[in-house]
Structures are given as structure tokens and as C-alpha cells.
N, C-alpha and C positions, 0 to 999 in steps of 0.2 A: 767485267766486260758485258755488253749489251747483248740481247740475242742477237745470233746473223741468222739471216735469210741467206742460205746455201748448199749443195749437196756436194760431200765428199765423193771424192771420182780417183781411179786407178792414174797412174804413170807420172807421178812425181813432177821432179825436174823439167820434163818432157810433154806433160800431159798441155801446157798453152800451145797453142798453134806456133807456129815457125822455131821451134827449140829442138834442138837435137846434143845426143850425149854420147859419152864412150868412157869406159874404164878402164884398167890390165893392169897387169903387174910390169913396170917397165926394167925391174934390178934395183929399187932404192933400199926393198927389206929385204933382209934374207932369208925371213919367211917362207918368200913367194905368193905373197898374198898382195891382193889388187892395191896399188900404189898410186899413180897418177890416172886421174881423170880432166877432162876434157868439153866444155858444156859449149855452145853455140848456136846464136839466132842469126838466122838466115840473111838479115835485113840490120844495120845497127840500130841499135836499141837503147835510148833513152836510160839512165840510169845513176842509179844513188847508192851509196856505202857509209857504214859507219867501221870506227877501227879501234883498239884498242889502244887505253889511254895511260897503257904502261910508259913509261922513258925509253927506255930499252925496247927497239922497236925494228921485228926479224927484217932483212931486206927484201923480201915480197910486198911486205905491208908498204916500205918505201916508197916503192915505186908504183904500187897498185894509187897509193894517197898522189903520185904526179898523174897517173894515167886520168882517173877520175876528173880530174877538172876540167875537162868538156864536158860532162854532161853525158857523154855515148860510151856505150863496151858493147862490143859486138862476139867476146869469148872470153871463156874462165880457163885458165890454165891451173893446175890443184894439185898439190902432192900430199904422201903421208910419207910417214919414216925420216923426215929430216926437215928440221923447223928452216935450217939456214939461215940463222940467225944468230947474232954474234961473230958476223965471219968476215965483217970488216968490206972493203973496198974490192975482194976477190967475189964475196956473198953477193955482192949487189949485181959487178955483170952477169953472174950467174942468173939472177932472178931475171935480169931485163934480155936475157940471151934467151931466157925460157918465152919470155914477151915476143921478141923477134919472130924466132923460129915458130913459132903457135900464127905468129901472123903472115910470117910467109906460107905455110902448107894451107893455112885457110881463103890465100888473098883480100886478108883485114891491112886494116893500118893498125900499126903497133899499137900505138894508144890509144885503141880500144880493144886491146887483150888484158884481162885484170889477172893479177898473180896470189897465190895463196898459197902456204907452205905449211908442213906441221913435222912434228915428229922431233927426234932430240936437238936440243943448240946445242951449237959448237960444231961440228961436222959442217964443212963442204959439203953440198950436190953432187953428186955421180953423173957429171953434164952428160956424158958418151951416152949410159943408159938413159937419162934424161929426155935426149934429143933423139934419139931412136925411137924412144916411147910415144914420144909428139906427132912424128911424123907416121907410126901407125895408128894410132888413135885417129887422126884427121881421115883417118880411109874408114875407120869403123863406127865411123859418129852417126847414130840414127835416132828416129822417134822413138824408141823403146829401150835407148841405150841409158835411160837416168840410172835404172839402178843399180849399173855396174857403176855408175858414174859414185853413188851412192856408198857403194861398198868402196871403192877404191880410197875416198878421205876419213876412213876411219883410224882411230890408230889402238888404243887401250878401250875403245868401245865393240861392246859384245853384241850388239845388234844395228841397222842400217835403220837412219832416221830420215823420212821422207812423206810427206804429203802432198794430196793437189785437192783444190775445190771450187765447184764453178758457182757461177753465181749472175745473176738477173738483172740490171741496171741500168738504166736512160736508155731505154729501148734495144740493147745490146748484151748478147752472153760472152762473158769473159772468163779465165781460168787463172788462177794461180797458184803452181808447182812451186814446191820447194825442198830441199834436202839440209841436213846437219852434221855436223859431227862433235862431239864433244861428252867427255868422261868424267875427267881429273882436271886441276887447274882451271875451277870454274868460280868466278864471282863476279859480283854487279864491276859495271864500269865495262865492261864486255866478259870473256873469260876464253879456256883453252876450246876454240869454239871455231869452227867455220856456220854459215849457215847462206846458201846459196838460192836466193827466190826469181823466180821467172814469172813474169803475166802476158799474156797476148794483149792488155788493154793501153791504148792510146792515151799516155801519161805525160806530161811535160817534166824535165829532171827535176826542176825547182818546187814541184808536186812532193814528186818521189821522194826528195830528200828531205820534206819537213814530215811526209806521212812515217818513212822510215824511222826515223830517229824520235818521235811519238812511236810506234810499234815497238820497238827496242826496249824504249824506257820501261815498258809494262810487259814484257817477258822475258828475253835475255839479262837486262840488268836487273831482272829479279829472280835470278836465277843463283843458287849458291851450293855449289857441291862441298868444296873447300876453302875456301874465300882465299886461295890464288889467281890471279889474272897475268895471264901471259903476253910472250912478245907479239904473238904470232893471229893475234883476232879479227875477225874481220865478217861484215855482211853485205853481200851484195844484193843488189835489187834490179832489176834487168826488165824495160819494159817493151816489145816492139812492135806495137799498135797493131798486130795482124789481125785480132780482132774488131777494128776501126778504134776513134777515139771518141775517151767518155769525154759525156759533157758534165765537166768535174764542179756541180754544185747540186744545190741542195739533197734530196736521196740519193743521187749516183754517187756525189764523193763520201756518203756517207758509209753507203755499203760495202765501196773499195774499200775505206778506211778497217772496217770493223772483219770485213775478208781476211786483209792483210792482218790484222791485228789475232786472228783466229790461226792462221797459218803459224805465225810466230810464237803463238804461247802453247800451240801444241810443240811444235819443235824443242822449244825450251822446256814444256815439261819431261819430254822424252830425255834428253840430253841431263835432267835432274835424277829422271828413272832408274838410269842407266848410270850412274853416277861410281865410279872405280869402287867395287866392293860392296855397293849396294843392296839390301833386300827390302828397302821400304823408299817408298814416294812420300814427301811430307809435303804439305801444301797448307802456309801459315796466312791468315786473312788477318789483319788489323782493322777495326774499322771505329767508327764515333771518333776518330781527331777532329783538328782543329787545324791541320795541314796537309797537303797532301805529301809531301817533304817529311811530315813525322810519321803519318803512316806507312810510308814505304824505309822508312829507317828500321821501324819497329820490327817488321814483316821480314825485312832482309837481315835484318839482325838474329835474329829468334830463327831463323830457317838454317843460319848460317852457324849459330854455337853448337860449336865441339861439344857439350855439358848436355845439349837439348839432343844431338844426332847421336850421341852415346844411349843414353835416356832412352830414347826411341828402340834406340837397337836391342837394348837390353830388355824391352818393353816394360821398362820400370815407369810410374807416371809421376816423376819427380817437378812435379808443376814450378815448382820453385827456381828450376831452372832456366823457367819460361819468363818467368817474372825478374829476375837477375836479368834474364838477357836482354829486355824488354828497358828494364832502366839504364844499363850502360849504353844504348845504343845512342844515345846523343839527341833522342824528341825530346820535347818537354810537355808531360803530361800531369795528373793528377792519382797517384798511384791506389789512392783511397776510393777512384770512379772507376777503377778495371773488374771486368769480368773477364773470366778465362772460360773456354769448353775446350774440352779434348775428346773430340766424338762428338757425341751429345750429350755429354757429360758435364753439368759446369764443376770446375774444380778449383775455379776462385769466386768472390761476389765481395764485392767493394776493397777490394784488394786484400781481404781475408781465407784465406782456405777455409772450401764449406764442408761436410762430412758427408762425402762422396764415397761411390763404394771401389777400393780396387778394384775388385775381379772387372766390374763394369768396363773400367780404364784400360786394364792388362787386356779387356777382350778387344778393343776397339784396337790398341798398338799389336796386336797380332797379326793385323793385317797387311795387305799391300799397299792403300794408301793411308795417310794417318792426314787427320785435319785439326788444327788448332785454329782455336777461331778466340782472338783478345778483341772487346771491347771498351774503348777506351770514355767515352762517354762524354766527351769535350767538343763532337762539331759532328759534322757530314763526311770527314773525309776516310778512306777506302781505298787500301792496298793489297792484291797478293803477292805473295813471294813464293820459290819451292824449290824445296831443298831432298837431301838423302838422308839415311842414315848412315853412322859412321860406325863401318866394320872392323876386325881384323884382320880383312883381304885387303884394307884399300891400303894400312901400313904393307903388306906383303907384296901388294902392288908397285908401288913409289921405291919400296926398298929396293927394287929388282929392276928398274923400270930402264935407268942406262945400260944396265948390263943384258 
């Protein structure tokens, strides 16, 4: 990613002009921990979504994929504790009842209220708590409300993922807030993922939805905790020009571009961080392809092997795992031109292992984050991926996780 010109700035979600938020616990978990939140621009707001390209597809996601097709959302309606998915033709009023009610207590039109659900399938919604929840939320939705809004979509994540950052363009300063959640059930192609962005800047949707779905490609879907991809994925992108509109060419679009693109891969690394059972951040760079298609195979491949996030964990530096993962991943490269480094260590040179020293190795995977860096020697092209390591909390996790 290019440098940005920008400075990170406090209140998330919330932080662009005309957005406001709210969180609580409305009765979904029995916890009692914040469950549904509530996000909303004052003004409808221009906007673009990507969704997850599983089959099997929760019915928020449904209905959020009909709402979208104008182009306008003027409110995110968002739960944890229950994916609602799987639940057939009952699921779906459910999800568009929660659409309704969020647009009557705000006086929106329905289709532009976007729906997001998480938490286990199979279970029905707890509409009664549901719609009680709605209807307090809309009284408590302020500028500073993102990051209960933040906390409320979390579910098997141990901490609240949230950024904003402003930044300087075609004569005009604009903001882009944004929040996430996601643990477990994370792989390219989307993952067990909400990730909700907001901008005050003046964007047209057919913008928003080519710059999104470019942002996504290089963070979320390089993203790989477990290479599960769920029902229930979705990103929205919310834009309502309170900051006026850019004039979307040459350095303007480029700064929004590379903004957003900032906002997104920090998110995604947070959500890899934090990854169910987690104690290391890996961050695997491929680069000298010959495609950009084989570098980001490689990258997501090698981020993504069970053999490499065991490796990791164990901070054993079994490079060889790197290199296994590297060729079954489906690029086609010249395994004779790879270099490997782990740290700064190189631990392969023309696809031979060189005599590298462990401790060297074992010092560098003792940390928090671990960098593999393969070079492949065959073009220009340049991918990251980032992944976790795999513990034995994330099996004690998943074991326990419906119960």
C-alpha cells in the first residue's frame, strides 16, 4: 500500500460529520453483554456493500443485498448472539421486521435501513427483545455513541475494533470512521466479519462500490484466521456528503482511495490479531510474481496453513512449511527463484535452505508480530495477506462455542 497523507483521529463510527450511534444489550445473549447496535446519518447517504460469497446465505444478508440496490442507506441495524440464519421464510420477516421497525423509529424508508446479524445459526431472533431494543437505541443514538455501537457487534472477539481518519483533498477535509468485528470463521472471499465504514465525503454509489470492492480485495480478503467463511459477512460503506463533494479525480480520488484502503487493512489486521486463541499477528508479503492473482494465492495461502500457524505457535521455524504451502496454493511459479525471510533472516535462497541460525529465527517468532516475507523472483507483482497463529484455545473455543 502507498503512503497516505492523513492523521488518525478519536470516535470511530461517529467521528465524520452527520453519523451518530448507539449500543445495549437488548436480551439476545444471556451474558448481558451489549448485543444490538444501531448506526445512522442524519441525511441519506449514498452507499456500497460487499457480501459474502458463501451459498448458504443468513437472511439479513438477504435482504440487506435487496435494500442496497438504490444506491442510499440511511441506518445499520446489527446484532451479535444470533446469526439468524438458516431459519428459512420465518428468518427472513424477521430480519426485514428488524428493517421496518429501525425505519419507522428513525422516519427512514425501509430500504435504506441495512440489516447485519451474527452469532450462532439456527436459532430464531428474540423479535420481542429485538424490537424493544430498536426502539431504545433510536432515543440513545448520539455523536459519541460508535463505540458502544462497537462493542455491541462483537461476539468470540476480546477486544472492540474501531478507527477514524481525517485527511486533506480537493480543497476539502473529510473523515472516515469505521468499526469491525470478527474472531473465528475468517477467510478470503469475505469471512465471520461485519466491518461498518462511514465518510462525511460527497461520493456517488457507483464510486463507492468500485473503490470498496478494490479496498476489500487487499484487506478483508486477505485476511485468514481459519479459512472458514461464513453466512453471515458483509461491509458496508455509508457516504453523506456533509463534508460537501469531492471532486473524484486525479489527487482527490486518489487519497480517498488509499484513506479507505488504510482504514480497511487496519481493521482486517485487527480482526487477524485478535483471531479466537490467538497470541501472534503473522503478516506474509509474497512479492517478484508474475501476477497479481499468484501473489495474493501465495500470501493467503502461507497465512492461512494450519502447518505454518502451528509453526508459528510453537515458534518452531519449520520453513519447509512455508514452502509446501506456497506450492500447493495453485500460483505457478519457479520454486528454484524463491527466497524466503522470516524476520530478517533468510531461511531459504533459490529454493534451498541456507544455514541460518535458529535461535536467530526462534527470537524473531517469539514475538507479537511475525513477518514472512517469500520472494518469488518471476515479475513485479506484490501481495499481503495476515493471518494468526493456531493455538490450543482456538480448538477450546469452537469446541464450546454453541454451548
Amino acid at each position: 500500500m502507498q503512503e497516505v497523507n492523513l492523521k488518525v483521529i478519536k470516535g470511530g463510527i461517529t467521528a465524520p460529520r452527520g453519523f451518530k450511534a448507539a449500543g445495549m444489550h437488548s436480551g439476545i445473549k444471556a451474558s448481558g453483554k451489549k448485543d444490538l447496535a444501531l448506526i445512522y446519518s442524519i441525511v441519506p447517504a449514498n452507499a456500497a456493500a460487499v457480501f459474502t460469497k458463501n451459498m448458504v446465505k443468513a437472511a439479513p444478508i438477504l435482504v440487506s443485498m435487496d435494500h442496497i440496490r438504490g444506491g442510499k442507506a440511511q441506518a445499520i441495524i446489527a446484532n451479535s448472539g444470533c446469526a439468524n440464519a438458516c431459519t428459512g421464510i420465518d428468518g427472513l420477516a424477521d430480519a426485514r421486521t428488524m428493517a421496518q421497525a429501525t425505519a419507522s423509529v428513525l422516519n427512514v424508508r425501509e430500504n435504506h435501513v441495512l440489516v447485519a446479524s451474527t452469532g450462532t445459526i439456527g436459532p430464531r431472533m428474540p423479535m420481542k427483545n429485538v424490537l424493544n431494543g430498536i426502539r431504545t437505541l433510536s432515543k440513545r443514538i448520539s455523536s459519541d455513541g460508535g463505540i458502544d455501537a462497537a462493542d455491541a457487534i462483537l461476539t468470540t472477539d476480546t477486544r472492540k475494533k474501531e478507527i477514524a481518519v481525517q485527511v486533506k483533498a480537493g480543497g476539502k477535509t473529510f473523515t472516515i470512521g469505521g468499526i469491525a468485528k470478527g474472531s473465528g470463521m475468517i477467510a478470503p472471499n469475505m469471512a465471520t466479519m461485519f466491518a461498518f465504514i462511514t465518510t462525511d465525503a460527497g461520493i456517488p454509489a457507483f464510486k463507492l462500490r468500485a473503490y470498496l470492492k478494490e479496498a476489500v480485495e487487499r484487506s478483508f480478503n486477505m485476511t485468514v484466521v481459519d479459512r472458514d467463511t461464513s453466512t453471515n459477512d458483509c461491509v458496508f460503506l455509508l457516504a453523506n456528503g456533509e463534508a460537501g463533494s469531492l471532486m473524484l479525480f486525479g489527487s482527490a480520488e486518489k487519497e480517498f482511495k488509499q484513506a479507505l484502503e488504510y482504514v480497511l487493512i487496519y481493521l482486517a489486521k485487527e480482526i487477524a490479531r485478535d483471531g479466537e486463541g490467538a497470541t501472534k499477528l503473522i503478516e506474509v508479503k509474497a512479492s517478484g510474481a508474475d501476477s497479481i492473482s499468484n501473489a495474493r494465492a501465495i500470501a493467503r495461502t502461507v497465512a492461512g496453513s494450519n502447518l505454518v500457524k502451528s509453526a508459528i505457535f510453537g515458534e518452531d521455524p519449520n520453513f519447509g512449511r512455508i514452502m509446501a504451502a506456497a506450492g500447493y496454493s495453485g500460483a505457478q511459479f519457479d520454486p528454484e527463484n524463491v527466497n524466503v525471510f522470516i524476520g530478517s533472516t533468510q531461511v531459504v535462497k533459490g529454493g534451498k535452505a541456507t544455514a541460518f541460525s535458529n535461535n536467530n529465527v526462534r527470537k524473531h517468532l517469539k514475538g507479537k508480530e511475525v513477518l514472512i516475507n517469500i520472494m518469488l523472483g518471476q515479475g513485479v507483482q506484490m501481495a499481503t495477506a495476515w493471518g494468526c497463529d493456531l493455538t490450543y484455545d482456538y480448538v477450546k473455543i469452537n469446541a464450546k462455542y454453541h454451548t
